[in-house]
C-alpha positions as CSV (number, residue, x, y, z in Angstrom):
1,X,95.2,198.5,-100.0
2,X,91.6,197.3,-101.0
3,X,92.2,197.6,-104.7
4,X,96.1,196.1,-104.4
5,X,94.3,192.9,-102.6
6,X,91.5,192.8,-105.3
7,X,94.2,193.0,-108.1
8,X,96.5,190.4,-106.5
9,X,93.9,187.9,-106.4
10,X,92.8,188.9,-110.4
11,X,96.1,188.4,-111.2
12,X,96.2,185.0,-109.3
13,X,93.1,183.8,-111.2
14,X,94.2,185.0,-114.2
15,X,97.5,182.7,-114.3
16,X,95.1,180.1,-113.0
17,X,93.6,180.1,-115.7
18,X,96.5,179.7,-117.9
19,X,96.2,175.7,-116.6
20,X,92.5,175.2,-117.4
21,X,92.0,171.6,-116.2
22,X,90.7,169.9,-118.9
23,X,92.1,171.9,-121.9
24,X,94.4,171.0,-124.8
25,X,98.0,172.2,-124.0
26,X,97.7,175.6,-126.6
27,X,95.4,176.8,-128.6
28,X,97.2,177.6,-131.6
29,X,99.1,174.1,-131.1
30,X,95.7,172.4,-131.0
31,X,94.8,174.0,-134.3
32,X,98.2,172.4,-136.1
33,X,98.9,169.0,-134.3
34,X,97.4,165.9,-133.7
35,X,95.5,165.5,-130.0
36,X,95.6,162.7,-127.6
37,X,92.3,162.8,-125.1
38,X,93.4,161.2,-122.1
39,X,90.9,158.9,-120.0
40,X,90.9,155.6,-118.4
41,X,89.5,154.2,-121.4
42,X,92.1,155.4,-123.8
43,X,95.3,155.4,-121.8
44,X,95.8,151.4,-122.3
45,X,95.6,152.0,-126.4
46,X,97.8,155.3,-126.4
47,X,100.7,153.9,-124.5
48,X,100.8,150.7,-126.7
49,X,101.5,153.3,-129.5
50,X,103.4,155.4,-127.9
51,X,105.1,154.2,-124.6
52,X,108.8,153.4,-125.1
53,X,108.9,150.9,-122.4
54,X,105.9,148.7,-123.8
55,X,107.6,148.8,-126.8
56,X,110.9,147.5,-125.0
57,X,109.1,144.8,-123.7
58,X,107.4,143.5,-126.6
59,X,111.2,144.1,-127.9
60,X,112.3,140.9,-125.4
61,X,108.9,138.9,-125.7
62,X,110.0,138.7,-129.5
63,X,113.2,137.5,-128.5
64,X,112.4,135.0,-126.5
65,X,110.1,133.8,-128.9
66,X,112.4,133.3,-131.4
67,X,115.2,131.7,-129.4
68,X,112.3,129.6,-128.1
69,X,111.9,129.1,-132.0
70,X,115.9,128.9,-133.0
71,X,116.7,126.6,-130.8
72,X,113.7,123.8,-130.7
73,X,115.1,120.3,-131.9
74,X,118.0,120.6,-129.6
75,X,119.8,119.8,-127.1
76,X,118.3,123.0,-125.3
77,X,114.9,123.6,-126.4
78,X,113.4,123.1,-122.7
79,X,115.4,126.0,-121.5
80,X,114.6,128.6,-124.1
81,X,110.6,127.0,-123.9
82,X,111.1,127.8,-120.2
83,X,112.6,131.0,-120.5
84,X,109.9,132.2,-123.1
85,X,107.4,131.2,-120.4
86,X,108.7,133.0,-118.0
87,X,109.0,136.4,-120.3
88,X,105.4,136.1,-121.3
89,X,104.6,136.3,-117.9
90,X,107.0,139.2,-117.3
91,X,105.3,141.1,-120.5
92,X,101.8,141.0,-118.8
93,X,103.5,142.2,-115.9
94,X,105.6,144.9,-117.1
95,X,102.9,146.2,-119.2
96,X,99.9,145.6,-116.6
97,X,102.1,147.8,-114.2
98,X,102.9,150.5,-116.5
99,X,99.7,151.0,-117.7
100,X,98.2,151.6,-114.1
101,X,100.8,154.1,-112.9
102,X,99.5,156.5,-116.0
103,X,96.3,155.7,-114.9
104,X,96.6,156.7,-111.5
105,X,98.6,159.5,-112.3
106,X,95.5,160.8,-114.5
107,X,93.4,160.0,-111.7
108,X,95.5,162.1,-109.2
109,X,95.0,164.9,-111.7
110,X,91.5,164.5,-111.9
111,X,91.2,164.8,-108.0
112,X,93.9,167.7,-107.8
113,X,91.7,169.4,-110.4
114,X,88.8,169.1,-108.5
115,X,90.6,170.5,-105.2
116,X,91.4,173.6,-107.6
117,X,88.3,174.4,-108.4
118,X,87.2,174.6,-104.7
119,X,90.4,176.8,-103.5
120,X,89.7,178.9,-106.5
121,X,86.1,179.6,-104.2
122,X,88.3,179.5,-100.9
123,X,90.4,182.5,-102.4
124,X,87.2,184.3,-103.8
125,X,85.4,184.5,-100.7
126,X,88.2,185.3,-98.6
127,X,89.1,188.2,-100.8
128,X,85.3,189.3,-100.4
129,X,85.8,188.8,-96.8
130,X,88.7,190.9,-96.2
131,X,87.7,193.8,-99.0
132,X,83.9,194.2,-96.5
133,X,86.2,194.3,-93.6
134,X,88.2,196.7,-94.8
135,X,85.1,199.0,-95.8
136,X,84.0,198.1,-91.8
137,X,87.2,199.4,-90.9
138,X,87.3,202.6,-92.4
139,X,84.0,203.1,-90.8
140,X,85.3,202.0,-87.4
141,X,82.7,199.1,-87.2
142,X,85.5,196.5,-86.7
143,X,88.9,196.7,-85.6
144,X,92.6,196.6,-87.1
145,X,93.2,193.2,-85.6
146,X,89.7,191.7,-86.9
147,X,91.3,192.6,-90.6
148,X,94.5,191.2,-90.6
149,X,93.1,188.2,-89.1
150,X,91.2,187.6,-92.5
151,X,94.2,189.2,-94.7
152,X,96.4,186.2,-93.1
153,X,93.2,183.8,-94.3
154,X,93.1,185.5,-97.9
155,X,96.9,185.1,-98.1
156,X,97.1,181.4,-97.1
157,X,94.0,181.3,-99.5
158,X,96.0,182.2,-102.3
159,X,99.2,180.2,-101.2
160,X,97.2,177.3,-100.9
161,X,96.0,178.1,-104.6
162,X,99.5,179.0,-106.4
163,X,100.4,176.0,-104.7
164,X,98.0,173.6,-106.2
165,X,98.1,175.2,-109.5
166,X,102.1,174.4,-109.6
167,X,101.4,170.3,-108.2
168,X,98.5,170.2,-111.6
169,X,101.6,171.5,-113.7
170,X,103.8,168.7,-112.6
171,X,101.2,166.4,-113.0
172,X,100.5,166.8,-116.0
173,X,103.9,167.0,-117.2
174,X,104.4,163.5,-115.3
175,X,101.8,162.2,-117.4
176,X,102.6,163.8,-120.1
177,X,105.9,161.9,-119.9
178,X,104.4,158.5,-118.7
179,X,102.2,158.2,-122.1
180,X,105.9,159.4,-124.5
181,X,103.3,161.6,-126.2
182,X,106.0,163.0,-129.0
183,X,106.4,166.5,-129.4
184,X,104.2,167.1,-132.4
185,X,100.8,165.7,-130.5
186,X,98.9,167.7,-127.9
187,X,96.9,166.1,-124.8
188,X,94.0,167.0,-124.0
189,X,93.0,165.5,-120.5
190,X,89.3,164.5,-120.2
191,X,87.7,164.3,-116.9
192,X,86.9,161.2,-114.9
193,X,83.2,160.5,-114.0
194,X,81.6,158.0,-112.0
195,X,80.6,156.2,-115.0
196,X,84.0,155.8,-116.0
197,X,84.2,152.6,-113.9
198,X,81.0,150.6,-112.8
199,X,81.1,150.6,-109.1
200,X,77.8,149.0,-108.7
201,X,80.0,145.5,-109.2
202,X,82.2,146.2,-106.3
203,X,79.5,144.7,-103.5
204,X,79.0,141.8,-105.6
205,X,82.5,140.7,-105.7
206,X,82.8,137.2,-104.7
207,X,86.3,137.4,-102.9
208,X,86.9,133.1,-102.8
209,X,86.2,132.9,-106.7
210,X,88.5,136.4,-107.7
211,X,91.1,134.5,-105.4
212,X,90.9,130.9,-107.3
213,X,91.7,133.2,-110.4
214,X,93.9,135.3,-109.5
215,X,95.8,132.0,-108.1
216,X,96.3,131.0,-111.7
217,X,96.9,134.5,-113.5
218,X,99.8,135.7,-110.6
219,X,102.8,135.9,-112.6
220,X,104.8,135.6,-109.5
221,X,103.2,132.1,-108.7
222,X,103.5,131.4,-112.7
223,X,107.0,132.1,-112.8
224,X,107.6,130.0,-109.1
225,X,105.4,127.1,-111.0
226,X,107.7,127.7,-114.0
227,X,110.5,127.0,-111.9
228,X,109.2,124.3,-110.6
229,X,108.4,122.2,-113.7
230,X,112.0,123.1,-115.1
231,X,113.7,121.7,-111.9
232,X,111.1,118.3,-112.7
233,X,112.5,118.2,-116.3
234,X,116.1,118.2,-115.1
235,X,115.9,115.2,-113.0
236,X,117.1,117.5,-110.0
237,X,117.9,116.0,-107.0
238,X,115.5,115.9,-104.1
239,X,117.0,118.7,-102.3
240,X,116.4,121.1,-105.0
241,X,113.2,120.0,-106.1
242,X,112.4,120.6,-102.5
243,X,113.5,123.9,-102.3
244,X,111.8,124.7,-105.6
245,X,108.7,123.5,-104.1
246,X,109.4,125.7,-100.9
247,X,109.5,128.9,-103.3
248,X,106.3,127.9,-105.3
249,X,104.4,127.1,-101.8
250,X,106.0,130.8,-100.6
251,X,105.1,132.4,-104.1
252,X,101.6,131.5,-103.4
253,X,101.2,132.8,-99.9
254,X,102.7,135.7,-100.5
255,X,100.4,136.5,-103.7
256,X,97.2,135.2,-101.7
257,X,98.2,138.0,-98.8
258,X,98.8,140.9,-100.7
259,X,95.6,140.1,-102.7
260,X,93.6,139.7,-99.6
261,X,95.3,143.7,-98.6
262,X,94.0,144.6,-101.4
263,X,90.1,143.4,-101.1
264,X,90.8,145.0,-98.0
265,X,91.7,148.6,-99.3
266,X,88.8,148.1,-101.9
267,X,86.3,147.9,-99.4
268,X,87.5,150.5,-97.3
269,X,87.7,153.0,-99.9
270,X,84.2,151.9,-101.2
271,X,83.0,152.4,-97.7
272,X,84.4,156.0,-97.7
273,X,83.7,156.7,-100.7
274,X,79.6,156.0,-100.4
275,X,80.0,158.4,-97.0
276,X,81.1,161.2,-98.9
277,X,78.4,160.8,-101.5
278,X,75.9,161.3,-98.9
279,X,78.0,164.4,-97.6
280,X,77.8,166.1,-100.9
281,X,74.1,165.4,-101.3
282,X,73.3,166.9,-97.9
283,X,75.7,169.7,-98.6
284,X,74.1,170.2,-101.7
285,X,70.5,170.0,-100.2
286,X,72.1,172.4,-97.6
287,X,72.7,174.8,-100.3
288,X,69.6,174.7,-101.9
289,X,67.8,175.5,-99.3
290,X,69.7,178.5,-98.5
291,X,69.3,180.3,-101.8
292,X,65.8,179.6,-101.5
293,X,66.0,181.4,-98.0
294,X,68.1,184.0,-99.8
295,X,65.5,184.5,-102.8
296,X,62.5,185.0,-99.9
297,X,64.7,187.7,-97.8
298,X,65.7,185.3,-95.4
299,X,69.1,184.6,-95.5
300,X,72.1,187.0,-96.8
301,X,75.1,186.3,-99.9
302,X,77.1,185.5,-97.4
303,X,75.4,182.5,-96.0
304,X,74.6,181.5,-99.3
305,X,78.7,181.9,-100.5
306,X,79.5,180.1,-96.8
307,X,77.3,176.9,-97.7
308,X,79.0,177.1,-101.6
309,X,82.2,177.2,-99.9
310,X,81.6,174.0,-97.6
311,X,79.6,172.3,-100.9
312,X,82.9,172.7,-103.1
313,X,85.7,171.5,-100.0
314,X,83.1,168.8,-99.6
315,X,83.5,167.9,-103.4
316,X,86.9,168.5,-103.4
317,X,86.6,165.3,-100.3
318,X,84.8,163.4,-102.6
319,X,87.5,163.6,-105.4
320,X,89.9,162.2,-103.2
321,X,87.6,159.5,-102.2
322,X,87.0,158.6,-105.5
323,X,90.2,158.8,-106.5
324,X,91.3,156.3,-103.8
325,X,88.5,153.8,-104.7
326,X,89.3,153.8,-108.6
327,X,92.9,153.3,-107.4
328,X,92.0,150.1,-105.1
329,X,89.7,148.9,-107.7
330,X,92.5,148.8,-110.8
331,X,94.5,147.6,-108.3
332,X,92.1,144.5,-107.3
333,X,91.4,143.9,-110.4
334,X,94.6,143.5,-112.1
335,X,96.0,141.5,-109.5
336,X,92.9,139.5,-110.0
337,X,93.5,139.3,-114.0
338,X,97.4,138.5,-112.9
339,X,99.4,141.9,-112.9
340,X,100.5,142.7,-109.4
341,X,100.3,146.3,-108.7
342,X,103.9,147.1,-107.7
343,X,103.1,148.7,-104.3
């Protein structure tokens, strides 16, 4: 039974590692195709060659442009001037919003993969667990009961692992699809760092000024302004100037709420997020200390693989954390730079 658990979890492992997190799709495909290496930095210029829906809105930007174009001199020129307005805005929006669902679908990958990595040390040390137990066992030093408790922990160990490994697979195949990466190129997903994003801004952020600009980038209170001024060039009546009016003056609340919800969320997360840096310090200090004990004869492997364990799932926190907080912060920002974030 020992050796069947031992080789189940090898074999585990071993498909694991089939998905290592950060590696080009194949080998042998790597050494024949082009590769696309996938970080927040280069998402934005990858997608603008490759992303089908970018493409279709620079498509209808173009268009409008050149009916703004075709028809000027007439009769009409207003409208089409409006109406290529109103898709310039749409284009930053479209785009804006595209490009930060591949984003944080990278940056759900990045946390998954480091949740992996600390399962990967949940299955190993539950396996060493339950093999010790079973040598106890056949020694009569513990009981049947005291082993299948920690088989049923190795197993949901493992679960917990194959489980992961599958939701990495479909993220990266969602990205994958996200980006349009053709068939012939290979991505090679590059992992995020702290550095990746410069957090040290975030308790600086004046939230009155962002708001004045975001006010003027919105593209919902740009198209409700839009609106506006084409109702004022009709000579409308008053009742539909009015309501026009009404929609701009709602346009901006609505914009100026979501934005405060999302200062909101960005200093929550940033609050989080510092507590769990301090967690994986003192976890880490924690750790230290214990392999020091362990080096003087004063501690056992097992304490020192206990304090690992905690270390990693305390990692594995922070990843979400930090995940979260990049998430908020694209989010702030873009609304700030006038592409609202769709959620």
């Amino acid at each position: 039974m020992k050796r069947g658990i031992s080789l189940l979890l090898a074999l585990t492992l071993a498909a694991s590692a089939s998905l290592p997190a950060y590696a080009q799709d194949t080998k042998q495909d790597s050494d024949t195709k082009q590769t696309a290496e996938i970080s927040l930095d280069s998402i934005e210029d990858i997608m603008s060659r490759y992303n089908l829906n970018i493409k279709t809105y620079l498509n209808n930007l173009k268009i409008a442009k050149e009916n703004a174009e075709d028809f000027e001199d007439t009769d009409s020129e207003d409208y089409y001037d409006n109406q290529y307005e109103i898709a310039k805005v749409q284009y930053d929006e479209n785009v804006g919003n595209t490009i930060l669902s591949a984003k944080e679908n990278y940056l759900a990958y990045c946390a998954d993969n480091d949740r992996y990595e600390a399962a990967q040390a949940s299955a190993q040390n539950a396996e060493k667990a339950y093999n010790v137990a079973l040598t106890a066992l056949s020694s009569g030093f513990v009981s049947q009961s005291y082993c299948d408790n920690l088989k049923d922990q190795y197993n949901q160990a493992s679960n917990s692992l194959v489980q992961l490994e599958q939701q990495l697979t479909r993220e990266r195949s969602s990205l994958r699809t996200l980006l349009n990466l053709p068939s012939n190129v290979n991505m090679s997903i590059q992992p995020v760092t702290a550095d990746d994003i410069d957090f040290s801004d975030i308790p600086n952020i004046n939230y009155g000024e962002d708001l004045i600009v975001m006010r003027q980038n919105d593209p919902t209170i740009k198209q409700a302004k839009l609106a506006y001024e084409y109702q004022q060039t009709l000579d409308s009546n008053e009742r539909q100037l009015d309501n026009s009016y009404i929609s701009l003056q709602q346009a901006k609340e609505s914009q100026e709420a979501s934005f405060q919800q999302a200062y909101d969320a960005l200093t929550t997360a940033y609050t989080v997020y510092l507590q769990d840096v301090e967690k994986v310090q003192r976890k880490q200090t924690e750790l230290d200390v214990e392999n020091k004990a362990l080096a003087l004869g004063y501690s056992s492997q097992k304490s020192v693989d206990e304090k690992e364990s905690n270390l990693k799932a305390m990692q594995s926190t922070l990843a979400d954390s930090r995940k979260s907080l990049f998430s908020s912060y694209l989010n702030y920002i873009n609304m700030k730079n006038g592409f609202t974030t769709g959620s």
